[in-house]
Structures are given as structure tokens and as C-alpha cells.
C-alpha positions, 0 to 999 in steps of 0.5 A: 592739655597744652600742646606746644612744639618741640625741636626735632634733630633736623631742626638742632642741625639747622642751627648748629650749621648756622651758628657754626658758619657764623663762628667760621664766618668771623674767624671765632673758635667757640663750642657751640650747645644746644639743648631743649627746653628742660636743659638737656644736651642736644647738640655739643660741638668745640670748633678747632682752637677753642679753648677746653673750658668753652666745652664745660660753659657753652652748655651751661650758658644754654641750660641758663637760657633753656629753664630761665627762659631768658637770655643768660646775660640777663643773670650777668646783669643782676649779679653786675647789679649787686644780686651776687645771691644768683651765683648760688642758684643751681644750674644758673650760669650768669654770662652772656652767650646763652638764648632762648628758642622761642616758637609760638611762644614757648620756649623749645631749648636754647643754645649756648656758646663760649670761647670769644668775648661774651657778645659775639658769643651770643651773635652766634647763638642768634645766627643759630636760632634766625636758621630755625 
């Protein structure tokens, strides 16, 4: 049997702190997902002024990063590259702003961000993970 670690509440709200004092920090309104390894719904916040669609993509940015294991901008560059065939892949958002949580070696969730350009969405997303 693999035993591995697993995110607790406390640990999600740890992160969301830090990567909602990042967005604060640059003046950034994003909403800001996370969800544990298997892609489910952890945590969901919409700063004030994001845009509603940041709602639907940030948790979609996160599931991309959670079951993928990998950056989700990693999917933008392959579909950038001409592998248009990853837009079809269920549950695969192909844009920058999604990371992994990687501890020990396993992937335990990730967190997902929308609403500024694709990068500074994934500085938030870090500046959530570096907290853990």
C-alpha cells in the first residue's frame, strides 16, 4: 500500500491567504482555486473586481494542473505548438495559471488562478504553494 500525504483545511487555508495576499500585494482581482489531487473543489474565492468568467477558468486551470500533474500552461504550449488535438481532452484547460502541489513527490491538489495576464496568474498560484 503507498502511503503518501494529503492537504488538510488548514493547509488549503494557508495557501489561500498567501496567494490572496499576492493578488492584494499587486493590486491583481483574480479568483483564486484549489482542489486536491483528484481535481475536486477545495477552496473558490473571486477577489473584488474580478471578472465572473475568472470564477468558471481558475478551477478549471487547477483540475488541469491537479490530474496532469504539471503546470497547466504546459497544455497551452502543446496546443501553441500545433497539438490543437489537447483542446478535446475532457477536463484539460489549456492556459497558464494552474500549479501542482507537489509534496514528498506526490502530487496532493493544486491551485488554479484567473483574472490578470496568464503569468501573474501563476505568480499567484506559487506564492500559494511557497506558504505550504
Amino acid at each position: 500500500m503507498i502511503q503518501r500525504p494529503a492537504l488538510t483545511a488548514a493547509d488549503v487555508e494557508r495557501m489561500a491567504r498567501a496567494a490572496e495576499a499576492e493578488a492584494v500585494k499587486n493590486g491583481w482581482a483574480v479568483t483564486i482555486a484549489i482542489c486536491d489531487d483528484g481535481g475536486h473543489l477545495l477552496f473558490l474565492k473571486r477577489l473584488d473586481g474580478a471578472p465572473p468568467v475568472s470564477a468558471a477558468i481558475a478551477p478549471r486551470k487547477a483540475i488541469t494542473s491537479a490530474i496532469g500533474r504539471r503546470e497547466s500552461g504546459v497544455y497551452e504550449k502543446m496546443v501553441n505548438e500545433g497539438r490543437v488535438s489537447f483542446l478535446s481532452v475532457d477536463q484539460v484547460t489549456p492556459l497558464e495559471g494552474g500549479a501542482p502541489i507537489m509534496v514528498e513527490g506526490h502530487c496532493v491538489g493544486a491551485i488554479g488562478v484567473s483574472g490578470v495576464k496568464s503569468s501573474e496568474d501563476l505568480q499567484v498560484a506559487r506564492a500559494g504553494i511557497a506558504a505550504l
